[in-house]
Each structure stands twice: as C-alpha cells, then as structure tokens.
N, C-alpha and C positions, 0 to 999 in steps of 0.2 A: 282767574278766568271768569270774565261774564256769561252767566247763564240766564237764560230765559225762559218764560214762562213754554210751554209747547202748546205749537199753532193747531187749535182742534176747530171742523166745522168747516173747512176752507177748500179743503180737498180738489172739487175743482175749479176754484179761483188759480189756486196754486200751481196746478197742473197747465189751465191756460197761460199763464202767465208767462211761466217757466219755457212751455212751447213756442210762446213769442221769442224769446232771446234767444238768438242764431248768430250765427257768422252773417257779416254783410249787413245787416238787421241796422235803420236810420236811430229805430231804437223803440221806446214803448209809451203809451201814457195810460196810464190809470188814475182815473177820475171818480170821484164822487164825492156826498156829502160829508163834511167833516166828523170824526171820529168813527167810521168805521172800521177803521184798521186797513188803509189802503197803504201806509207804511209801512205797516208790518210783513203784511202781505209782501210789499216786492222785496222785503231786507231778506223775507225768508228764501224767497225765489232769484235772488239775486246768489244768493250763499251757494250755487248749485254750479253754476258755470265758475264762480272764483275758486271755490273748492275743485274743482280740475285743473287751474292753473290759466284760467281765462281771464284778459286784463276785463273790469268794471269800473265802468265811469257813472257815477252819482248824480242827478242834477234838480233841482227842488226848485217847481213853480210856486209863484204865491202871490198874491195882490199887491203886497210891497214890493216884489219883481218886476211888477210889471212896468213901473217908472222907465228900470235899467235898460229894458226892452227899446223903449219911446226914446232913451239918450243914444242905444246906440244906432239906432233907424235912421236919426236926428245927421248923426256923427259921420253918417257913410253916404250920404248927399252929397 
C-alpha cells in the first residue's frame, strides 16, 4: 500500500478544489508556477469523489502537449 506524506497548509485550496468537482462539471484547471504542489493538491481532491465510487478522468497539460494540441487542430480541417 502506498502511502503519503499528509497534505498540511492547503486547507482551503483543497476545499476549493474539491467544490469545483460536481456532476456535469466540463472539468477544472489549476495553474501555477512550477513546484507548488498543484499535483498534489488535485491527487488529494481528486481521491474524494473516486473514494465514493465517482468515475475520474486524469488529464496533464504541459509545453510538450502542446504540439498534440496544434496536430490535432491541424487534423480536423
């Protein structure tokens, strides 16, 4: 069983977060400067609705992404 270190300090990050993800919901972004723990963050606020039995879908932007982005833009013309 992986365990992890526990999220202190975040409180209401987390609590926002976590109130973003509903039913219907197109979905969420959180953004900022690298290594704040904006990972962690939504892994911890993600674990809330799968832990009731909620499908989660993952999706990870990134500079190297953004190519995929411009192929399939490209693709659907």
């Amino acid at each position: 069983m992986e365990r992890s270190w526990p999220l202190t300090g975040r409180d209401e990050e987390l609590r926002r977060v976590v109130s973003a993800i509903r039913p219907g919901a197109a979905g969420i972004v959180v953004a900022g400067p690298a290594g704040v723990g904006k990972t962690r963050l939504v892994r911890e606020a993600l674990a809330v609705p799968s832990g009731r039995g909620a499908s989660v879908v993952w999706a990870h932007g990134s500079t190297a992404a953004r190519a995929l982005d411009q192929l399939v833009r490209r693709g659907t013309r």
